[in-house]
N, C-alpha and C positions, 0 to 999 in steps of 0.2 A: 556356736558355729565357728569353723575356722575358717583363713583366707582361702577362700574360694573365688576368688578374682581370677588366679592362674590363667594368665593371658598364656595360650597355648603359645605362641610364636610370634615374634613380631612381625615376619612374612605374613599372618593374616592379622593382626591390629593396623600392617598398612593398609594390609587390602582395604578395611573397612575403612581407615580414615580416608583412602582416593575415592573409595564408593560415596562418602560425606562430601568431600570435596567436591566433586562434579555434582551434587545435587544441589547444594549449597554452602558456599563457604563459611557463611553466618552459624549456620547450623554445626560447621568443624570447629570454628573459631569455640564454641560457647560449648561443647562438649570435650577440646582442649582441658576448656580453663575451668569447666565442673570435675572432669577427671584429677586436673593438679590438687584443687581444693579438697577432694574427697581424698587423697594419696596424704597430702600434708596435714589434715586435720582431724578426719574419721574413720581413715584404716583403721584396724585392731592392730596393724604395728604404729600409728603414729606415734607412740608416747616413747616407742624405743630410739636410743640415739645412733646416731648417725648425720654422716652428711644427707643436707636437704636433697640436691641433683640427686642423690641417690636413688632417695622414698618419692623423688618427683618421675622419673625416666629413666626407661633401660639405657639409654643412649650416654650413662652415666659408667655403664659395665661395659658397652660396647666401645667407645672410647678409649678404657683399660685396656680391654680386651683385644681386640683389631689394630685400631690406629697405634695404640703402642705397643703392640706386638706380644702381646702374649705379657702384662706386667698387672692383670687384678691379682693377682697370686699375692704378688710382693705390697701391693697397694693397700690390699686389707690387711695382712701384718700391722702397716702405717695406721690405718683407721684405727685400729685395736689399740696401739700405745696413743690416740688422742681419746676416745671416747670409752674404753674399757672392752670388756670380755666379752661383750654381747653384744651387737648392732644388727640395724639395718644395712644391707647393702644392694638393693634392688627394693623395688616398690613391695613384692609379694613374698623377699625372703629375708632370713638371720642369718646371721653367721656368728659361733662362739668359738672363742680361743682359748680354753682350758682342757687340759687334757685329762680331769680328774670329769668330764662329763661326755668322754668318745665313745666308752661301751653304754652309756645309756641312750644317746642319741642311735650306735651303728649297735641293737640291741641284737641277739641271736634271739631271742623270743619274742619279742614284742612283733607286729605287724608294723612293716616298714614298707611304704609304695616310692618309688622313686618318682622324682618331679619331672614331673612330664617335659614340663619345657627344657631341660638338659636330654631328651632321646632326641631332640632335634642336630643334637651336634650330629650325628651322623644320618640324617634323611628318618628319623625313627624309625630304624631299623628292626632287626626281630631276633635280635642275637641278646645273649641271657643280661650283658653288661646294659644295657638299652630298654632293658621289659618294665615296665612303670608298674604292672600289678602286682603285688605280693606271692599271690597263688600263680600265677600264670611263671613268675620269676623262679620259683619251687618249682614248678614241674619239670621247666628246661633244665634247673637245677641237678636236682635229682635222677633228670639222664645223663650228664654230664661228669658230676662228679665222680663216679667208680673211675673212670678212665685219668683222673690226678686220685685216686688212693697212693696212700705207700705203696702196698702190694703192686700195682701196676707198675709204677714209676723202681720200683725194683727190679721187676721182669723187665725194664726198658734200660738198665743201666746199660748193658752190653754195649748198646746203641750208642749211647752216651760216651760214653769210652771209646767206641771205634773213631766218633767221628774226632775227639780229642784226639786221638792218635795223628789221626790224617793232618789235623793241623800243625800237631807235632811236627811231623815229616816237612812241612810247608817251611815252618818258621826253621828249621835246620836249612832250607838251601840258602835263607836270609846271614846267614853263617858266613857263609860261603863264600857269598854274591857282596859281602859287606853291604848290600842296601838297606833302604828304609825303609822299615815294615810300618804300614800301618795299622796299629793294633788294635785301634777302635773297629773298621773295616773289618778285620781282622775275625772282632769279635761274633759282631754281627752276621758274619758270612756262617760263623761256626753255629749259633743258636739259631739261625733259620734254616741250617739243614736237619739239625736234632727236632722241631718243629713241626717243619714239614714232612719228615720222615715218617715222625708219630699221626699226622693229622691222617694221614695217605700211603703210607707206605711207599712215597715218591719221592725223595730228596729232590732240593733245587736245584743241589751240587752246586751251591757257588764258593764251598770251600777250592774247587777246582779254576776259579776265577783268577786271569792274571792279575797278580798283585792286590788282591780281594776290591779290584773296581766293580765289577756284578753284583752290588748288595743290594737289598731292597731300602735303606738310607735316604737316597732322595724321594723315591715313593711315600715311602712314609711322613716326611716332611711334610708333604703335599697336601696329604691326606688328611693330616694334624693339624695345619696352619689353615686349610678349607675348614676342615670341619669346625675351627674355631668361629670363621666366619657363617659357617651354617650353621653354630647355634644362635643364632638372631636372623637368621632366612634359612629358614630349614628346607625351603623350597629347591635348596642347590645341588640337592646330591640325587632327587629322583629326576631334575635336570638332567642332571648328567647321567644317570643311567639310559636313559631313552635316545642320550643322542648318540651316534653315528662314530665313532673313535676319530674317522678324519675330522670330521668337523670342528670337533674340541681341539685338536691339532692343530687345527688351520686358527682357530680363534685363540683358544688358551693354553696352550701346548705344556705351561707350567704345569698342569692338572690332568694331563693324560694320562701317569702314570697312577692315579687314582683311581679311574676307570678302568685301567688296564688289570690290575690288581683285582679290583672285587670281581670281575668279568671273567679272571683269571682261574678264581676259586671257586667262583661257581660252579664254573666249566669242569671242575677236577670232582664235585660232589657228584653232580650230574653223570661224570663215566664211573664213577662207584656204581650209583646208583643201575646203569646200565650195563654195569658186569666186564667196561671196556679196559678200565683198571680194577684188575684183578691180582694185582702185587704184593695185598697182604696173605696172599695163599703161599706165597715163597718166603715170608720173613719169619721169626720165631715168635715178634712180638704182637700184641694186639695192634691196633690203629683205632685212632677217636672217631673217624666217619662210617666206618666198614662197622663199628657198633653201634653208635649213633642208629641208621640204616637198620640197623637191625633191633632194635631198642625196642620197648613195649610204648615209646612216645604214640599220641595219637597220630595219623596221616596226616594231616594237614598239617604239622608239626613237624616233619620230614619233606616236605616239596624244597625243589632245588634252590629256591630264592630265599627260605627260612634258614638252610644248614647252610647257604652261603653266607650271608650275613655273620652264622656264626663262624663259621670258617675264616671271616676275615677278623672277627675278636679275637679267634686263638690263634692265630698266624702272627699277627700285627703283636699283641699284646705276650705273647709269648718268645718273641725274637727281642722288643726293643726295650722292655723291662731289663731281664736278665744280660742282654748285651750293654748297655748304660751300667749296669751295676759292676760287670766284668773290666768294663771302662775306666771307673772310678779308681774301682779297687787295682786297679794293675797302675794306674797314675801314683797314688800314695805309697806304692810296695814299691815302685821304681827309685821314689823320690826320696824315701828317706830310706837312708844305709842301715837303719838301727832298725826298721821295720824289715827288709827283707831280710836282712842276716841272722834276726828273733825266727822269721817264718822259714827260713830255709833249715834252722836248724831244728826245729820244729819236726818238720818233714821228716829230716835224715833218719830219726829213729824208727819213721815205721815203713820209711823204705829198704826194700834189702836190694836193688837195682837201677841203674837208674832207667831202665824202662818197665821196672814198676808199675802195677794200674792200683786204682785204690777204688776202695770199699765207701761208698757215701757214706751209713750209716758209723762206719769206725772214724771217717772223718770227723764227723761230727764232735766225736768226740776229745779232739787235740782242744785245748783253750784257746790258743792264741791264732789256728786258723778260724775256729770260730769264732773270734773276735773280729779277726778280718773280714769273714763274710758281713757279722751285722753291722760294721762299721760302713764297710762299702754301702749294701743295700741301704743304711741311714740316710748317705752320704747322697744317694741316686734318688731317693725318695720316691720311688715307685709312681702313682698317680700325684702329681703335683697342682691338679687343681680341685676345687670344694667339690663336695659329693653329699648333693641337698637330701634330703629326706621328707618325707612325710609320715608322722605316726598318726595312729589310731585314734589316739586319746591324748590329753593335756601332758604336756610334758614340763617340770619346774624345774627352773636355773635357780636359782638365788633366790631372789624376791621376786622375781617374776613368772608368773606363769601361762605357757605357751599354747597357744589354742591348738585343741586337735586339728591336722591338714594343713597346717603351717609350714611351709620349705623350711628348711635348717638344714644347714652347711658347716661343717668342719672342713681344714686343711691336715692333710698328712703332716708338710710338709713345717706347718705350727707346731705340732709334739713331737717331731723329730728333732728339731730344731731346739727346743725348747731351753733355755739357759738353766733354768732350775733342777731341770733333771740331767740333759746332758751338761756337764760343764764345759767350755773352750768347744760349744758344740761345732764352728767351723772347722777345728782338728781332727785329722782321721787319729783316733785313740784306738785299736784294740782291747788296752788294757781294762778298759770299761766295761766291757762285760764278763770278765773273770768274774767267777762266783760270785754273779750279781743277778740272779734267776729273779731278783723283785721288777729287774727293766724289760722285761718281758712283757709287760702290762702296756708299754709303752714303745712297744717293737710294732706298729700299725702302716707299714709301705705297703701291705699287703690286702689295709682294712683288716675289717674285724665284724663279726654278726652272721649275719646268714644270707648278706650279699662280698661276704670279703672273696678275693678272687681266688681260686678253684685251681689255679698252678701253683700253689706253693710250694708242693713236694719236689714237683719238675723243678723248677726252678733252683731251688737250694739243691738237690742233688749235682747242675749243671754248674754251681758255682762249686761247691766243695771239689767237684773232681775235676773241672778245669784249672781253677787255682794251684792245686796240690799239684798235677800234673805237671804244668807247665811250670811252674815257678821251683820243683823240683830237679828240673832237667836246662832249666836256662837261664841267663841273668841277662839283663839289659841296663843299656843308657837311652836316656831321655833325648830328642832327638827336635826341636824346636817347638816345645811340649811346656806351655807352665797352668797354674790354677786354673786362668777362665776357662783352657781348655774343658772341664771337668766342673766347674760350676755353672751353676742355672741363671744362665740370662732371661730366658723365654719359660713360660711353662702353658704348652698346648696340649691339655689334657698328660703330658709327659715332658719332662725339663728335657730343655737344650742349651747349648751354651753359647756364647755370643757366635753370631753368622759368620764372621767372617774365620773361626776357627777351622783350623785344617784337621781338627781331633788329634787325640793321643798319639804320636809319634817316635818309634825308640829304634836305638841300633841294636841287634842282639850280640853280645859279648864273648859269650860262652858259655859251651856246653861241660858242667859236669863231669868228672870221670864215673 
């Protein structure tokens, strides 16, 4: 047998401990101090190490996690150089840091169920990243993915390109005006209109935003820093869906714009559904809901509240992945003279204009942009926090061996990082992946198995043909812009970088002839 403890939430272990409380404290006191002793001495994980607070209480993770703002990420790296590769880090989970055991734990064949008590970050929701069952994760799967094939995201480059352009257009009046662009902003206004265009055939058009202030940025914050608090009271987010928009206004106004958002998508599936946007009839390209909708998925598997959920996983996850990597990578191309002037000459040969469009897949194929793209995405680490698992069957580390239904948890952001294989891994390096197709193995921002995420094609298309575009046609200075901008202080299910940062900042210099 494995750990079958799996306390769904601690929103209902309170419940029950108030429910103990009010009948008798004696009775809480002594099923307390039975549960510590069973944690510390007769779990199936007690014999692995780790800190005690750990194997004794969630309030070990939540403490990381909450009160210091988003720092278990960086905390269990620490655990790791004290007690080695394997540990406890929660009463019911492991965590391993070797990256020579990522594709056996995140297996494309094996049966992987996702640990329940991580769908609580977001209200356990009903969206594919959120699905705990294996088969049920396949089926949503499996409708899902034709609309990221190549093929698709091919058909959608036009798209891709147009909206590049408009940005284009944007950052030349930054020319002009000699102001200061902000290009984090910037970024993000551009992938949540390529995004939303695809989800709906509805752009946000906040590329059209004065000064790119209309992002979805703080939304998202919101959304991240709740839901980090909602994976230890998962009760917070069906809260909030029930109540009233003023009300949350009136009391937590910080958190509006997370209600506002999911309420928002909904609302946009729902007139799919009702024929009231009918916008993908005028575009050339498919759209993810307008197929979705029409998909062989079971009905009940299309109600507005299921494709909403997923609506807000490819919206959210499709804008601030790619915009943070676009972030990264335009900070290190700014910053060091010897990287853009390698990249821009790069470009030149397979530019014949300089308003030139490019070809994703011929991009691909330059070395040294392609080094920039996977230095960047390295660099952004895609999901930055553990992604537990649950197998089927006994899984072996070392000498040890794992009970089937056991949580285990890897970090991305462990093997990206990793000294041994990246060297100077805090340097943006390009050169490091020149004809080096073995780090491929170890290219995982994206995951890996048969829950790794379903935009990868979008995404790398967005980065090669924005990169080349713009850094084609323009050069910049750094503009009160340095590292922490672009490093991970915080990682809420997605890194951020210290709060009080104004992001990425540059003056644009010049245009090309």
């Amino acid at each position: 047998m494995g750990v079958r403890e799996s306390r769904p939430a601690l929103g209902d272990e309170y419940s029950y401990l108030w429910k103990l409380f009010i009948l008798s404290p004696t009775l809480l006191i002594l099923y307390l101090v039975g549960l510590g002793i069973y944690r510390l001495y007769f779990s199936p994980l007690a014999a692995y190490p780790g800190p005690k607070l750990a194997a004794l209480s969630n309030w070990y993770e939540f403490y990381w996690d909450v009160i210091q703002q988003g720092q278990f990420t960086s905390h269990i790296q620490k655990l790791h150089l004290k007690y080695g590769p394997i540990i406890r880090i929660t009463p019911t989970e492991l965590h391993v840091d070797d990256p020579g055991f990522y594709e056996t734990l995140y297996s494309r064949t094996g049966r992987r169920d996702k640990y329940s008590y991580f769908s609580g970050r977001f209200g356990y929701a009903s969206d594919c990243f959120s699905t705990i069952d294996h088969d049920l994760h396949r089926l949503r799967r499996k409708a899902l993915s034709p609309m990221f094939s190549v093929k698709k995201i091919e058909e959608f480059q036009p798209v891709i390109k147009e909206k590049v352009e408009k940005l284009c257009r944007k950052i030349s009046l930054y020319l002009q005006d000699e102001q200061v662009l902000p290009l984090g902003r910037a970024w993000m206004a551009l992938t949540t209109d390529v995004i939303t265009e695809y989800s709906f055939a509805k752009s946000y058009d906040q590329l059209d935003s004065p000064n790119f202030q209309d992002t979805l940025h703080e939304a998202l914050v919101a959304i991240y820093t709740t839901g980090q608090f909602a994976l230890h009271f998962p009760i917070v987010f069906p809260i909030l869906d029930i109540l009233p928009e003023w009300l949350v206004k009136m009391a937590q106004p910080e958190v509006l714009p997370v209600v506002g958002l999911r309420k928002d998508l909904g609302r946009q599936v729902g007139e799919i559904r009702r024929g009231i946007n009918d916008a993908h009839k005028h575009v050339s390209h498919p759209t993810i809901f307008h197929e979705l909708l029409n998909s062989d998925l079971p009905p009940e598997e299309k109600s507005d509240a299921r494709l909403g959920d997923e609506a807000q996983l490819i919206v959210a996850a499709g804008l601030i992945t790619t915009s943070w990597a676009l972030t990264v990578a335009s900070f290190h191309i700014i910053n060091d003279p010897n990287v853009s002037q390698r990249l821009r000459a790069e470009l030149e040969t397979v530019v014949s204009t300089p308003s030139s469009t490019f070809d994703w897949h011929k991009l691909e194929q330059l070395p040294y942009l392609n080094g920039c793209v996977h230095e960047a995405v390295r660099l952004a680490h895609g999901i930055s926090t553990r992604s537990p698992r649950l197998a089927s069957s006994e899984l072996k580390y070392g000498n040890w061996v794992i009970p089937a239904r056991t949580p285990i948890s890897m970090t991305n952001v462990d093997t990206l990082m990793n000294e041994s294989i990246f060297p100077n891994a805090e340097n943006f390096v390009p050169e490091r992946w020149i004809d080096r197709p073995d780090l491929d193995r170890f290219f995982v921002p994206f995951g890996k198995g048969s829950r790794a995420c379903p935009g990868i094609n979008l995404a790398q298309a967005e980065l090669y043909i924005t990169l080349a575009t713009v850094f084609s046609r323009f050069s910049f200075e750094p503009f009160e812009t340095d590292r922490p901008d672009v490093d991970m202080a915080h990682a809420y299910l997605v890194p951020y970088p210290k709060w009080d940062s104004k992001g990425v900042r540059v003056k644009v210099k010049s245009i090309p002839a």
